[in-house]
Structures are given as structure tokens and as C-alpha cells.
Residue frames as a rotation matrix with the C-alpha (Angstrom) as fourth column:
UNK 1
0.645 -0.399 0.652 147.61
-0.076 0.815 0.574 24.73
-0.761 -0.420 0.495 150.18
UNK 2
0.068 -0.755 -0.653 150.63
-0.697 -0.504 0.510 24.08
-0.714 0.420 -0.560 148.26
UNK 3
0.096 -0.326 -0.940 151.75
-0.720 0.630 -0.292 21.54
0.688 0.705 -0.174 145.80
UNK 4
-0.547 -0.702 -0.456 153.79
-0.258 0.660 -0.706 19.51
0.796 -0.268 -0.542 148.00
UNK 5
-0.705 0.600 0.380 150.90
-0.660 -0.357 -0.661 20.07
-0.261 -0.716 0.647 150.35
UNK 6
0.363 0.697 -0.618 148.33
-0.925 0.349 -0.151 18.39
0.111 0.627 0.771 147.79
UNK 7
-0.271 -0.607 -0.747 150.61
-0.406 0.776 -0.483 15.53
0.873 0.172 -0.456 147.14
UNK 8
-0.954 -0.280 -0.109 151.47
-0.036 0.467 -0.884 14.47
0.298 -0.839 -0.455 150.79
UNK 9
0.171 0.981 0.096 147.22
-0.977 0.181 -0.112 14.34
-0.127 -0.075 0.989 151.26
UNK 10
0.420 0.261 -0.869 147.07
-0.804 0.552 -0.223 11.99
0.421 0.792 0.442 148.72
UNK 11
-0.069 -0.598 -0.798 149.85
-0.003 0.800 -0.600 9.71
0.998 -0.039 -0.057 149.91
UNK 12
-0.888 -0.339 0.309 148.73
-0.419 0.327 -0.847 9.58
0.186 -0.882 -0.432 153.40
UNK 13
0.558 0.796 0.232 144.96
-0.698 0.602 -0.387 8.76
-0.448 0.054 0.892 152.78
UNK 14
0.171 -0.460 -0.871 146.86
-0.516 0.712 -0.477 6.50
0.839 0.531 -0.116 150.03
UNK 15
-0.563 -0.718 -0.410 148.87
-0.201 0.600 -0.774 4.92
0.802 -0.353 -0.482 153.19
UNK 16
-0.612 0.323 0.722 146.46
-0.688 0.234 -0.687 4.97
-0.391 -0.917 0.079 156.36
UNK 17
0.319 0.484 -0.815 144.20
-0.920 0.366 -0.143 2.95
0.229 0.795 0.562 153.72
UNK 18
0.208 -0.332 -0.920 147.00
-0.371 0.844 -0.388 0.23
0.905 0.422 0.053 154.16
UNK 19
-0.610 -0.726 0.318 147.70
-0.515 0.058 -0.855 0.24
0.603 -0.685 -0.409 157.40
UNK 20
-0.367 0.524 -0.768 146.37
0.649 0.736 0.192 -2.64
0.666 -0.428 -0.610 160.16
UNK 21
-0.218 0.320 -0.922 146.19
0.830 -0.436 -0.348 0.49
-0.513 -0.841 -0.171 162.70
UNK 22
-0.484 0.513 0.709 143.72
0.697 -0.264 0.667 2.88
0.529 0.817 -0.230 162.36
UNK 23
-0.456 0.653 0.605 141.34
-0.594 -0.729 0.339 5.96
0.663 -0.204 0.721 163.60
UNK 24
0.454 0.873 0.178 138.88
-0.784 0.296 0.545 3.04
0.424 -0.387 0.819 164.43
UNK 25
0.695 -0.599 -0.397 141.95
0.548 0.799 -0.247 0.38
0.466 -0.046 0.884 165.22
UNK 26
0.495 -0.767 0.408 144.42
-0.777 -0.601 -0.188 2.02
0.389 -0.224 -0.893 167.15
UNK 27
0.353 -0.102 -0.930 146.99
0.638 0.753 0.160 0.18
0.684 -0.650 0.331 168.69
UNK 28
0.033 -0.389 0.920 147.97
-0.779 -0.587 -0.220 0.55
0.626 -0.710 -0.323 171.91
UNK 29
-0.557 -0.640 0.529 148.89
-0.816 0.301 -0.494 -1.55
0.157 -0.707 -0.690 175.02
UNK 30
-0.523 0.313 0.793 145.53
-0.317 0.792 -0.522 -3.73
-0.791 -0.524 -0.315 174.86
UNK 31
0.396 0.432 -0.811 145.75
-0.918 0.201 -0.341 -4.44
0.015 0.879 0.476 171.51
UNK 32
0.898 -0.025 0.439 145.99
-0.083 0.971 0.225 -8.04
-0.432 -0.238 0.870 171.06
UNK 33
0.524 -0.851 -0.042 149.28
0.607 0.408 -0.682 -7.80
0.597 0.332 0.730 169.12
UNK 34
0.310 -0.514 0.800 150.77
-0.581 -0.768 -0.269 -5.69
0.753 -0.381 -0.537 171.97
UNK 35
0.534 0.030 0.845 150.46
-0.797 0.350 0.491 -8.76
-0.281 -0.936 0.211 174.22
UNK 36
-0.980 -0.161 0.120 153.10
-0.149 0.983 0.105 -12.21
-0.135 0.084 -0.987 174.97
UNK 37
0.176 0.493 0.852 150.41
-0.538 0.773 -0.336 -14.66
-0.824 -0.400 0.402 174.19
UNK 38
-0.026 -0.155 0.988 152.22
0.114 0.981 0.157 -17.27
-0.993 0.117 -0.008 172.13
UNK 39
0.889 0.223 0.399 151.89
0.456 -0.384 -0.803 -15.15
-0.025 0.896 -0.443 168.63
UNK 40
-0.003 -0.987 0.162 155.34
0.999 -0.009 -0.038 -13.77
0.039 0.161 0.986 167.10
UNK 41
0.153 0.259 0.954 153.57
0.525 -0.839 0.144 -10.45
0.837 0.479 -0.264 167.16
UNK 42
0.972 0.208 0.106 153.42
-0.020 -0.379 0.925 -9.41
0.232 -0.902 -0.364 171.00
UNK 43
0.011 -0.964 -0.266 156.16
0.399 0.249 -0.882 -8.28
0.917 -0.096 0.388 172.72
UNK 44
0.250 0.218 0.943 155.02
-0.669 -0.665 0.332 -6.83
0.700 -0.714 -0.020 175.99
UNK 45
-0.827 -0.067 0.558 154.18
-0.546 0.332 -0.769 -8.35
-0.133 -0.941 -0.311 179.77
UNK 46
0.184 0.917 -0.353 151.58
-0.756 0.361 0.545 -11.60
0.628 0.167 0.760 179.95
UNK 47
0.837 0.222 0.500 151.73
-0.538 0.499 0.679 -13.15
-0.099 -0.838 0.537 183.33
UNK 48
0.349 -0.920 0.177 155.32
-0.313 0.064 0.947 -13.10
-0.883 -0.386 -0.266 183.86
UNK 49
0.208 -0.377 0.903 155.71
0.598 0.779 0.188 -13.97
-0.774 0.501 0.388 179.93
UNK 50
0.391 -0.298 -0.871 157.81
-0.516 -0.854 0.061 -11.09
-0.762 0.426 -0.488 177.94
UNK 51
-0.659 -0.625 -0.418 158.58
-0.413 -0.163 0.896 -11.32
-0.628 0.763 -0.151 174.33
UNK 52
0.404 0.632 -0.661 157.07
-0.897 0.416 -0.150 -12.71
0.180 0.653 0.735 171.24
UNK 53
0.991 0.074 0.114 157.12
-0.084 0.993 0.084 -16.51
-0.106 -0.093 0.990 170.68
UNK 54
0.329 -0.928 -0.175 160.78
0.444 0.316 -0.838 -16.50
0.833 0.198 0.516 169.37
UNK 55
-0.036 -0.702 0.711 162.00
-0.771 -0.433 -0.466 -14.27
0.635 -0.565 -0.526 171.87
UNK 56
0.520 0.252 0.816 160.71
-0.829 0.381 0.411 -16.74
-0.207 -0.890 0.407 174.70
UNK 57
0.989 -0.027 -0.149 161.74
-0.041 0.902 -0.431 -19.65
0.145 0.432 0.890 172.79
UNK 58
0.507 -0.786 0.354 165.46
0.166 -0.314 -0.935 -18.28
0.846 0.533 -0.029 172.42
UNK 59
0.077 -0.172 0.982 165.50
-0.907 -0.421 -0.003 -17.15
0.414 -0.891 -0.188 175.88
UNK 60
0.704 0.503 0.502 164.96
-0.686 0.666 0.294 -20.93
-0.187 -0.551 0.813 176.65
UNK 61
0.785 -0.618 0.046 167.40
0.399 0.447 -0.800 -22.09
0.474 0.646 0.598 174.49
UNK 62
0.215 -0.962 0.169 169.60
0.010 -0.171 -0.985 -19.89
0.976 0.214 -0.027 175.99
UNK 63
0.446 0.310 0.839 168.89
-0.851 -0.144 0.506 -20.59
0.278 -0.940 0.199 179.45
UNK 64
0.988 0.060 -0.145 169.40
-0.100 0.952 -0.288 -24.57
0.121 0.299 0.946 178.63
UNK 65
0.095 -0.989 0.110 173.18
0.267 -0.081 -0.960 -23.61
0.959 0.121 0.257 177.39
UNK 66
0.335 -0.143 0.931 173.66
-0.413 -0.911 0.008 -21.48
0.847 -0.387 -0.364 180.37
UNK 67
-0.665 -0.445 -0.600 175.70
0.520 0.300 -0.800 -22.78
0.536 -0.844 0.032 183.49
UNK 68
-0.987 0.131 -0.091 173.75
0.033 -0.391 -0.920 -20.56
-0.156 -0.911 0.382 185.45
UNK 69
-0.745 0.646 0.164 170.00
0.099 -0.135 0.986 -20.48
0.659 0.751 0.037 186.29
UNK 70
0.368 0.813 0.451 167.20
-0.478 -0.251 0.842 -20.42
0.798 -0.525 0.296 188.40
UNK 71
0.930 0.132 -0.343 168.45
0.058 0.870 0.490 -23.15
0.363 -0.475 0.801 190.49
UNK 72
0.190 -0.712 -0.676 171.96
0.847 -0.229 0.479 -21.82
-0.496 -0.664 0.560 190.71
UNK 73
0.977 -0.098 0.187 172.24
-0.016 -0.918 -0.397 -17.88
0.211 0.385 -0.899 190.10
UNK 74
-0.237 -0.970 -0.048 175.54
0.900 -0.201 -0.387 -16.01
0.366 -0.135 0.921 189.94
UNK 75
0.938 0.006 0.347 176.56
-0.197 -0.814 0.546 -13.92
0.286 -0.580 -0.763 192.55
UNK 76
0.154 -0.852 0.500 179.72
-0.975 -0.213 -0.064 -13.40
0.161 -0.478 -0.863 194.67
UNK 77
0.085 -0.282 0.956 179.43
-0.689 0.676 0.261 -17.22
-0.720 -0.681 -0.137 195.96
UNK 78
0.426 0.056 0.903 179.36
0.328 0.920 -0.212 -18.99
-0.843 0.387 0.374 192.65
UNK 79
0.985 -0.057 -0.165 181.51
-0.174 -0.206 -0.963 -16.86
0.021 0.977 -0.212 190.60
């Protein structure tokens, strides 16, 4: 093994050490911070709720502003 070989060991045990995802922790799709559920971390799908808290929040905010919405969409008749 080289030098630079030796080194870059070190400094990934060094980093996987720090990291929240792990061997025994992986994330993936049903990790709890993979999911919308009201946490700033998720950003997936959670019964029809997509993004992390701010996104949703924002999305509301900009929904509010928005001439158009659920109640009247844009299409050909209302543009």
C-alpha cells in the first residue's frame, strides 16, 4: 500500500467515525430523516406532504400571495 494509500485509511475511519450514517445506520428512503414529517430534515413524500418543514411552510406562503390556487387554477380559461 502506498503512502497516500496509508493516509486516506486514516482519514476515512477518522471521518465515518463522525458521520450520523453508518455500516449499522445507513440512510436510505425509510430513514426517519428521509421522510416530510414536520422536521426540517425530511424532504421526501408523507401522505401527500413533500418537503421539509420550511419548504411546506414557504410553499404556503407562497400559495397565500398567489392569484391562483386550488380553487381557481390557471389554464386557457383564466389566463
Amino acid at each position: 500500500m502506498s503512502k497516500l494509500e496509508d493516509i486516506s485509511v486514516q482519514y476515512r475511519k477518522r471521518d465515518e467515525a463522525r458521520n450520523t450514517y453508518n455500516k449499522n445506520k445507513e440512510f436510505n428512503s425509510a430513514h426517519p430523516n428521509a421522510l416530510s414529517d414536520g422536521d426540517d430534515k425530511g424532504k421526501g413524500d408523507n401522505n401527500g406532504s413533500i418537503g421539509s418543514s420550511t419548504d411546506i411552510r414557504l410553499r404556503k406562503e407562497a400559495e397565500a400571495r398567489n392569484k391562483y390556487n386550488k380553487n381557481k387554477e390557471y389554464n386557457d380559461a383564466t389566463a
